[in-house]
C-alpha positions in Angstrom: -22.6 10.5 -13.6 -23.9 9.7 -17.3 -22.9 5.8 -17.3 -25.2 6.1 -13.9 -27.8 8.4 -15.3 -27.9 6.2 -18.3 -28.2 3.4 -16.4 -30.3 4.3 -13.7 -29.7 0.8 -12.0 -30.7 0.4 -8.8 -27.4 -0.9 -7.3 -23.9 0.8 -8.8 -20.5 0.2 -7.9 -18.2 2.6 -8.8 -14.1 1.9 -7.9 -11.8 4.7 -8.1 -8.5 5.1 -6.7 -8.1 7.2 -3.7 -7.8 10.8 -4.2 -9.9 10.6 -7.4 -13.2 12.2 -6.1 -15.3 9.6 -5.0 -17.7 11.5 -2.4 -17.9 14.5 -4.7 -19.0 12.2 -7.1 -21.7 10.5 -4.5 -23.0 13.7 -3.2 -23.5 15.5 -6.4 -25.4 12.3 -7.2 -27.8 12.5 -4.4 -28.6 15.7 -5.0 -29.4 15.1 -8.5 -31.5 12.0 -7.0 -33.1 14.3 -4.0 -33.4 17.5 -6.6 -35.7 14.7 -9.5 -37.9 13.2 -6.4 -36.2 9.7 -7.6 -35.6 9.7 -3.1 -36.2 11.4 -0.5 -33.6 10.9 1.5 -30.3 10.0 2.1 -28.6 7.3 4.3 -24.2 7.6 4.0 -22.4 4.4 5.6 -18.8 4.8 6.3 -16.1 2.8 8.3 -15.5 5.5 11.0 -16.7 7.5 13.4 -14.5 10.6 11.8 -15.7 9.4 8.3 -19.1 10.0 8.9 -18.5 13.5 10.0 -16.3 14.4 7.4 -19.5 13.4 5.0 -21.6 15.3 7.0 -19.6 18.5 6.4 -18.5 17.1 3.0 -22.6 16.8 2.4 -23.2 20.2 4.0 -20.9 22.5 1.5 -23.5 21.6 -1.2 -26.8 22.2 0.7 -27.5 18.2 1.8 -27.4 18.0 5.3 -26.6 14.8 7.3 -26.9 13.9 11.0 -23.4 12.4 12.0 -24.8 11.9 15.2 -28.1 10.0 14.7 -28.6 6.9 17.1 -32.6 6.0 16.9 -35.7 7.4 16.7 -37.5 10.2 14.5 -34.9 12.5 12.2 -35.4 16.1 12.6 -37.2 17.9 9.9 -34.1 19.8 8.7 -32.6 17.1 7.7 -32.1 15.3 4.4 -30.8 12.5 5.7 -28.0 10.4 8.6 -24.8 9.5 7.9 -23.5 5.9 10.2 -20.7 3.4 10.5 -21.0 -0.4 9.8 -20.6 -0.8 12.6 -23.7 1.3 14.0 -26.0 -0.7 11.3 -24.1 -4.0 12.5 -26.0 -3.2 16.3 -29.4 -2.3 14.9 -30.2 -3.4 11.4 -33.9 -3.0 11.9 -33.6 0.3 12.7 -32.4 1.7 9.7 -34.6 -1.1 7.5 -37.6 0.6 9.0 -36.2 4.2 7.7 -35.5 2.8 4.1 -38.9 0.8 4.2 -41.0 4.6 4.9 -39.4 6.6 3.1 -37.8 6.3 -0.6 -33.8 6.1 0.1 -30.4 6.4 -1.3 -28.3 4.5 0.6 -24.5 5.0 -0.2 -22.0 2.8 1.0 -18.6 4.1 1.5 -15.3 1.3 1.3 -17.9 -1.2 1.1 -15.7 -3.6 1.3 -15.7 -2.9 4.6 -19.1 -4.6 5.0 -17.5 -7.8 4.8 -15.3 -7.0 7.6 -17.0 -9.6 9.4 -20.0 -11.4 8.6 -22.6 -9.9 10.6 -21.5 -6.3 9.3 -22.4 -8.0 5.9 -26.0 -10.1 7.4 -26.7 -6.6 9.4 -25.8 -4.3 5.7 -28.3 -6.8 3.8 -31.1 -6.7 6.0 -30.9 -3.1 7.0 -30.9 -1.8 3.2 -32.3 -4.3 1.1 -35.7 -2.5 0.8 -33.4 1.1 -0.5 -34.8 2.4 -3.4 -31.2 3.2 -4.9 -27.9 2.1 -3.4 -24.6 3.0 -4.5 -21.4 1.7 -3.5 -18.3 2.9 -3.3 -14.3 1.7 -3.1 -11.3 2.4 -3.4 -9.8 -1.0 -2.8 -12.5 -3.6 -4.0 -10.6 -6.9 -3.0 -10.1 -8.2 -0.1 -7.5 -10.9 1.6 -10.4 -13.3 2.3 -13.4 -14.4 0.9 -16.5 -13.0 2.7 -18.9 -11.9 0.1 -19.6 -8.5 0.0 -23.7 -7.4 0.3 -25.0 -5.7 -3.0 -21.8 -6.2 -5.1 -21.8 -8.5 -8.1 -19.7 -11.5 -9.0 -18.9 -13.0 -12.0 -17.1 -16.2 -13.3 -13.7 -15.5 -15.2 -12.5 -18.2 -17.8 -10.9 -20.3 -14.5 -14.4 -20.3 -12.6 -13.1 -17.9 -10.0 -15.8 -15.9 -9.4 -15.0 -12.2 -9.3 -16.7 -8.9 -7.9 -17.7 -6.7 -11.1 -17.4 -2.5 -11.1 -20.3 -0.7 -13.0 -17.5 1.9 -13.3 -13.5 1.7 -12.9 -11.2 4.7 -12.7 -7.8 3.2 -11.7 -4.7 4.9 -10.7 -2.8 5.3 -13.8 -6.1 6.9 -15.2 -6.0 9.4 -12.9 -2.6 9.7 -12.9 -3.1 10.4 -16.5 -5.2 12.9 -16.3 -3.2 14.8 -13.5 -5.9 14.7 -10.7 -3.6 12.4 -8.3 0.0 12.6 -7.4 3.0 10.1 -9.2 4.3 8.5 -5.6 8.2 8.1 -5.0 8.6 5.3 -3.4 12.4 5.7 -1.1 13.4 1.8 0.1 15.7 1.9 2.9 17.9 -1.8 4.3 20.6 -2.0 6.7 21.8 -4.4 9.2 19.1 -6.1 12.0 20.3 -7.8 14.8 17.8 -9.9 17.2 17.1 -12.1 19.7 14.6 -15.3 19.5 12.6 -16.5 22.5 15.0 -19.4 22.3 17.4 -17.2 23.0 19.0 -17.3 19.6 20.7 -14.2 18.7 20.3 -13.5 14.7 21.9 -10.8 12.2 20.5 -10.1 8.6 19.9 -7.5 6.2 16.7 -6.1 4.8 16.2 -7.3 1.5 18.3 -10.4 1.5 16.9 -13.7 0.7 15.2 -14.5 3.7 12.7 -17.5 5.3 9.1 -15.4 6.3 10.0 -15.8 10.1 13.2 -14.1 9.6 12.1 -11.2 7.3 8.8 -10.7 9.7 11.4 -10.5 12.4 13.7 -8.4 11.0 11.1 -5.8 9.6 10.1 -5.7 13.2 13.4 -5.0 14.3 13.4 -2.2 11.5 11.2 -0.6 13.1 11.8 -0.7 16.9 11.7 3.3 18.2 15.2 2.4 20.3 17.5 1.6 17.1 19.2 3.7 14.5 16.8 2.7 11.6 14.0 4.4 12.6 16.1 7.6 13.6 17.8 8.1 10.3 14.6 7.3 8.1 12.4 9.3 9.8 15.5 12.2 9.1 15.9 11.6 5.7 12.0 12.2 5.8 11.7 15.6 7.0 14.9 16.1 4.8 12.7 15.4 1.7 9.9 17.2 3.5 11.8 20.6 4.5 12.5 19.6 0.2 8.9 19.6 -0.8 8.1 22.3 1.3 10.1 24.8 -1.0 7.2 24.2 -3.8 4.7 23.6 -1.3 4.5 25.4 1.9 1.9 23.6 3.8 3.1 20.3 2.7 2.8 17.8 6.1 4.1 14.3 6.7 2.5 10.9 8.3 3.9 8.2 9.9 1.8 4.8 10.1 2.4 3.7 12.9 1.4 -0.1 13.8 0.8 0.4 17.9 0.2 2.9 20.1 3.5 2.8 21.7 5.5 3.0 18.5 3.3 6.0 17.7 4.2 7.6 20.8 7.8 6.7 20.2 7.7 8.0 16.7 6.3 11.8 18.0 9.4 11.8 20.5 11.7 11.0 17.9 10.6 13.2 15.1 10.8 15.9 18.0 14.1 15.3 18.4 14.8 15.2 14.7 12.5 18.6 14.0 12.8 20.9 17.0 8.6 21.1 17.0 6.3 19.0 18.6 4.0 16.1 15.9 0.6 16.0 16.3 0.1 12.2 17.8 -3.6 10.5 16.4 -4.4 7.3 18.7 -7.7 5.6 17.3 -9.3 5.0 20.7 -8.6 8.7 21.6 -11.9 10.8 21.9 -10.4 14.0 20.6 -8.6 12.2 17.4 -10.6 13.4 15.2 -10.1 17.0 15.8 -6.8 16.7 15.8 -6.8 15.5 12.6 -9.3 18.3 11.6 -6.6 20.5 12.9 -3.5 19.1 11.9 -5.2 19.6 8.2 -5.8 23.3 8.4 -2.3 24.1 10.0 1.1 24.2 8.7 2.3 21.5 11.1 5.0 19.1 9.7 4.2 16.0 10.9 1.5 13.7 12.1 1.5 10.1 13.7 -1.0 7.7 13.5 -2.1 4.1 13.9 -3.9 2.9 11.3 -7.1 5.4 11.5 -5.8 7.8 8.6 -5.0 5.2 6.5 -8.4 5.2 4.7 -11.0 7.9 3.5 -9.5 10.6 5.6 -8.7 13.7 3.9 -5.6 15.8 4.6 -4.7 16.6 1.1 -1.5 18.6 2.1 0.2 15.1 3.2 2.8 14.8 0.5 5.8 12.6 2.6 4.7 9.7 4.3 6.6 7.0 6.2 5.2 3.6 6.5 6.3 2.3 10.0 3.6 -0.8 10.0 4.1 -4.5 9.8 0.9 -4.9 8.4 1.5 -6.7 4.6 -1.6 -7.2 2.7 -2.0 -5.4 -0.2 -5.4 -3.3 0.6 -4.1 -1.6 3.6 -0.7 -0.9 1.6 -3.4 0.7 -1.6 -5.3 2.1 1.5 -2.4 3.7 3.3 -0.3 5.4 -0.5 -3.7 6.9 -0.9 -3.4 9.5 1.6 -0.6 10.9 -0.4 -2.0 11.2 -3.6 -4.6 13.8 -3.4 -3.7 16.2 -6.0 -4.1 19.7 -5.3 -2.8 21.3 -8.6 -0.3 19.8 -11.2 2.7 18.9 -10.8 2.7 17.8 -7.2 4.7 14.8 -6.2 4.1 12.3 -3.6 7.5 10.6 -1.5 6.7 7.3 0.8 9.3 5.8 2.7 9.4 2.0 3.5 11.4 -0.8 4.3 13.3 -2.7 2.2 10.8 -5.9 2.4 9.9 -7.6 -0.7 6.3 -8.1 -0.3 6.0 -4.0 -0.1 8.2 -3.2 -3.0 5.8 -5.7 -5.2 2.7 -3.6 -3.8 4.7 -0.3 -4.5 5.6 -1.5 -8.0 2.1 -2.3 -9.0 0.6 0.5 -7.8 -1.2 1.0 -11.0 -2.8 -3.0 -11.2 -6.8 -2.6 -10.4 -7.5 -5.8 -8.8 -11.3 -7.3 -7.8 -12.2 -9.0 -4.5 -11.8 -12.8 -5.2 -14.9 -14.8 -3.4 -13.8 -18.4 -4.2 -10.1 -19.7 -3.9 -8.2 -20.2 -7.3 -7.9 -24.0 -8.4 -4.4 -25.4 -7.8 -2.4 -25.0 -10.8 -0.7 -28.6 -11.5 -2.3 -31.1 -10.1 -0.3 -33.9 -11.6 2.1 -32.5 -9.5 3.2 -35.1 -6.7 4.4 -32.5 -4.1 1.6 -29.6 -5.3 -0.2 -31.0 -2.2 2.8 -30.8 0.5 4.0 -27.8 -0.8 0.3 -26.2 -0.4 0.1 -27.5 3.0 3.4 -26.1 3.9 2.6 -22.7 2.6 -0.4 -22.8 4.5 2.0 -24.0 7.9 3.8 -20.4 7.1 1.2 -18.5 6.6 -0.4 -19.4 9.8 2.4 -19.0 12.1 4.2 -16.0 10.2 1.5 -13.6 9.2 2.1 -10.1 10.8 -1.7 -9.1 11.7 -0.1 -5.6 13.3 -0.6 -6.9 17.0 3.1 -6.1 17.8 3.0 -9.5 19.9 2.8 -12.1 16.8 6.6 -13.4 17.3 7.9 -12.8 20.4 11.6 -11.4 20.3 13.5 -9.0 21.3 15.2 -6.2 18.7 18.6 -5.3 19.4 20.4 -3.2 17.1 19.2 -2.1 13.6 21.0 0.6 11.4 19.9 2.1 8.2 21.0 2.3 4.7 19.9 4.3 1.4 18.7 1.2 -1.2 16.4 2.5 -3.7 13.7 4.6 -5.7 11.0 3.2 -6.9 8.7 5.0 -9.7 6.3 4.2 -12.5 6.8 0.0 -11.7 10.8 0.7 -12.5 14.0 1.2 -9.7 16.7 3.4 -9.4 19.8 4.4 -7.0 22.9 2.5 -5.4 22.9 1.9 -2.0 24.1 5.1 0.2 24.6 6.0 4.0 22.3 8.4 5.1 23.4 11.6 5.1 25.8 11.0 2.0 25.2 13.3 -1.0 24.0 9.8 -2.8 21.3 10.1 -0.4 20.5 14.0 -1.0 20.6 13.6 -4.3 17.4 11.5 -4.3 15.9 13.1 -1.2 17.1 16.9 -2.7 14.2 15.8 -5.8 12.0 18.7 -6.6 8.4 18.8 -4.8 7.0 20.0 -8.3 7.5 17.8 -11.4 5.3 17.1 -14.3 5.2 12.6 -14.5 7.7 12.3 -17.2 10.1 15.0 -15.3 10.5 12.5 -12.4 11.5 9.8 -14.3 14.1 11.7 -16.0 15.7 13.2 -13.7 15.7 9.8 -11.6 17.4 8.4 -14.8 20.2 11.0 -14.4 20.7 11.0 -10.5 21.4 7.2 -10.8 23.6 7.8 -13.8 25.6 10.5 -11.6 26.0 7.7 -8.6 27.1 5.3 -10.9 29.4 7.6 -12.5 31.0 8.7 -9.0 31.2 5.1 -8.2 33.9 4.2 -10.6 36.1 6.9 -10.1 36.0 5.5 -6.2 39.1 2.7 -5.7 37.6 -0.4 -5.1 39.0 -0.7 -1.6 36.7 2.0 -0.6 33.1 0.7 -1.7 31.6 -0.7 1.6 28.6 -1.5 0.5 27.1 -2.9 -2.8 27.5 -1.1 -5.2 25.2 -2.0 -8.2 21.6 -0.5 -9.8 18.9 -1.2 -8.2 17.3 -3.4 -11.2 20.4 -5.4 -10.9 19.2 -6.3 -6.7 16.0 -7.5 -7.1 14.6 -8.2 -3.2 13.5 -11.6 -3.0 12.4 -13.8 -0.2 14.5 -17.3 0.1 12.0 -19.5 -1.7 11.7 -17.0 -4.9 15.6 -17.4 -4.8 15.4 -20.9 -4.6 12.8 -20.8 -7.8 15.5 -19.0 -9.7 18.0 -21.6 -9.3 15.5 -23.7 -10.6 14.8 -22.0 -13.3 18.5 -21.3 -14.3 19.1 -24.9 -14.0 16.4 -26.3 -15.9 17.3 -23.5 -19.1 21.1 -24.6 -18.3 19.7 -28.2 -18.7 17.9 -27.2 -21.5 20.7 -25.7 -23.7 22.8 -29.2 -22.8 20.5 -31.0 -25.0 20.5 -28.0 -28.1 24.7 -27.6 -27.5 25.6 -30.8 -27.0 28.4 -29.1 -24.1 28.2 -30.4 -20.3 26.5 -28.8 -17.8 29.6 -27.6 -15.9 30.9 -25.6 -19.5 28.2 -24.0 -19.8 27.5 -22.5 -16.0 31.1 -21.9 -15.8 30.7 -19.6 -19.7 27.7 -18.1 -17.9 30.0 -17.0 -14.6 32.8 -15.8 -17.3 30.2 -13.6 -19.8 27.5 -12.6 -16.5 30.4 -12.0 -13.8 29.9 -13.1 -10.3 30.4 -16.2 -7.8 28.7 -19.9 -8.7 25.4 -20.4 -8.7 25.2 -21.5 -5.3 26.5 -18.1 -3.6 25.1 -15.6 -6.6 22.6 -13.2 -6.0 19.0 -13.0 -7.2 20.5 -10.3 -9.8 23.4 -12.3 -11.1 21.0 -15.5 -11.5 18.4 -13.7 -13.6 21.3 -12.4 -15.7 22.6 -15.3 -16.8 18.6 -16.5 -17.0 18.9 -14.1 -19.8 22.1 -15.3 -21.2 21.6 -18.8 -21.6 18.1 -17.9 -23.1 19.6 -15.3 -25.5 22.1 -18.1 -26.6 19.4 -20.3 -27.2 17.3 -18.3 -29.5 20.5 -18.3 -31.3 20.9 -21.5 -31.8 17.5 -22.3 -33.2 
């Protein structure tokens, strides 16, 4: 409020993270606006039908009141103002244009990076409210996966001539998380075994969060989260475990499920029926009464909720604490999108738990939660382009990215899941890991899940830091005979797909190559002193771990040399 009252610019764009009070900010706004005669009314743009009527009510409980239902026409009198979708302004841009054109308007833009959903959202946005007298735009998520500009938002050139959209305010996660007004998130990473079959008729085994091509780790994700395996069964339990947890702090805590179909969704509700005893309350987006379920499912004490993809932005249920992402969807805005149900803080102290799949591109979103990131509008320059095979390598990247990208339609590669069974792989909190890998049910497992629903920040990581050292301690006093599964730290398994195995090789070879020259020793000595001093099998069969250790190694012995 004083960097805009300062300011009073005509177009602001304020990005906050979910959770951090972005329509209380935009409301007591316009009615400072309204209140000074700088407008006269108001015009709220959101991305969904239930969106606009939660600003409506949102709008209401401090005396502005907003039609949610306004199609055409003259507003009545007792109105201040209509509140519409993108998709409403996408259908009749000239419509609204004429409202802003007679009458001095704020016009407030909600996720507007939605606007550049498609390009006649954005053409439609432009036209409709280019005449406002103020707009302001909001987001939680300014960047997007592709490049479509979005209307009224600035761009700038960084040092690389990527031009970059620019925030007239920024208050990121870790602020907020800072000053206590959002919830630290848990993240709980679950592998296990995935068995399937190709249309070729191919049948394939391997385990989440092994190196992996994209095809396979798309396929086995999928697999992951088939309704008719065990890995959906036992995650969804260890949920309501951490739940029924949570609960004893917080009462009305509830749990989500992402879903990424219908079907799933409906699979889901059965399941967590079974698991429960009590029936979920099942949101379908093309459901006429999903919004008042939702309206309902936040003032009850209900457990747990399924949806696809329409509570994964803006809506606000600030009791969900658990959450289980069941989705194949992989870019990073729905991921930011999706947490930041969980995070609404309600008073200090309250934690946030989200379950997920051991897949690597999710563990790098969950362990950068706290990076602010800006929609890029032009496509970075390649990075070596003396490089002979920059070119083929781009063009294959762009082959995989085609064929492999999960878009969430559930028919993108056509197999057929067979068996999948779950195991406990790893916290995540505050961009560092802990935990061995556990069956579920195990007291490993409940010692994680068993994590009180009330902790101050530093109190998490702390008493993560002493679970883990309990695991690790009950480990060794286990014969050897009877570990069957791995049984190292997390931070000592990074999850890497195949080619960011393959670059490690690389790199270990090129340092190993390096330290030939300084030592004078053969190449063979010195990866052979590496395997003695690291541990572990040759380079060839080591894991992503034992490679970056004796990264370190061979780099530690060269600063020595020097």
């Amino acid at each position: 409020m004083d960097a805009y009252l300062q300011q009073q610019p005509r177009d602001f764009l304020a990005v906050a993270t979910p959770g951090a009070g972005k329509t209380t900010f935009a409301l007591t706004l316009a009615s400072w606006l309204l209140h000074h005669h700088v407008v006269q009314q108001v015009t709220v743009v959101a991305p969904t039908e239930h969106l606009k009527k939660q600003w409506a009510e949102a709008a209401a409980r401090i005396g502005i009141k907003l039609d949610p239902d306004y199609s055409a026409g003259p507003l009545s009198k007792e109105y201040h103002g209509v509140a519409v979708t993108y998709a409403g302004v996408g259908v009749r841009p000239m419509l609204h244009r004429n409202r802003v054109e007679h009458r001095k308007t704020l016009v407030i833009l909600d996720e507007i990076h939605h606007a550049g959903d498609s390009r006649s959202w954005g053409e439609a946005c432009q036209e409709a409210f280019e005449p406002a007298t103020r707009r302001l735009a909001l987001t939680g998520t300014p960047f997007r996966s592709d490049t479509n500009p979005i209307p009224f938002v600035d761009y700038a050139e960084d040092g690389d001539g990527v031009r970059r959209s620019v925030a007239d305010y920024t208050y990121g996660y870790g602020s907020a998380l800072g000053d206590g007004v959002v919830r630290p998130v848990i993240f709980l990473s679950y592998s296990g075994n995935m068995r399937w079959r190709t249309k070729a008729g191919d049948e394939i085994e391997a385990r989440l969060g092994e190196p992996m091509t994209k095809d396979a780790i798309s396929q086995a994700w999928r697999t992951a989260l088939d309704p008719h395996g065990e890995w959906m069964p036992a995650v969804l339990g260890a949920a309501d475990r951490r739940l029924s947890e949570v609960r004893k702090s917080i009462p009305d805590a509830g749990g989500l499920v992402i879903a990424s179909d219908q079907n799933s969704a409906r699979a889901y509700a059965k399941l967590l029926r079974d698991v429960t005893g009590a029936k979920a309350t099942l949101v379908l987006s093309d459901d006429t009464g999903a919004s008042q379920r939702i309206e309902d499912f936040r003032g009850s004490q209900d457990r747990w909720m399924v949806a696809v993809r329409m509570v994964s932005e803006g809506v606000d249920v600030p009791r969900l604490a658990v959450g289980v992402y069941a989705t194949t969807i992989s870019t990073p805005l729905f991921f930011a999108q999706a947490v930041g149900r969980f995070v609404r803080s309600r008073r200090r102290g309250e934690t946030a738990s989200v379950f997920l799949p051991t897949i690597p591109s999710l563990l790098g979103f969950a362990n950068e939660m706290e990076v602010e990131r800006d929609h890029v509008l032009d496509k970075p320059k390649k990075a070596a382009e003396d490089d002979l095979y920059a070119e083929e390598a781009d063009l294959l990247k762009e082959a995989e990215r085609e064929q492999d990208e999960d878009t969430g339609d559930g028919d993108q590669l056509p197999f057929e899941a067979l068996e999948s069974d779950a195991v406990f792989d790893r916290v995540m909190y505050d961009g560092a890991e802990f935990g061995m890998q556990a069956h579920p049910g195990s007291e490993e497992e409940q010692d994680y899940l068993g994590i009180p629903g009330l902790l101050e920040p530093e109190q998490v990581q702390t008493l993560l830091q002493k679970r883990q050292a309990r695991q690790i301690s009950h480990s060794r006093k286990r014969p050897a005979d009877e570990a069957d599964l791995l049984e190292l730290p997390a931070d000592r398994r990074p999850v890497v797909t195949h080619k960011e195995l393959l670059e490690l090789r690389k790199q270990l070879n090129t340092l190993v190559g390096a330290y030939v020259h300084q030592s004078g020793k053969p190449h063979g000595v010195i990866h052979n002193e590496l395997r003695r001093v690291c541990g572990g099998p040759p380079s060839a069969e080591a894991t992503a771990g034992q490679i970056e250790a004796r990264i370190a190694k061979v780099r530690e012995w060269a600063v020595r040399m020097r």
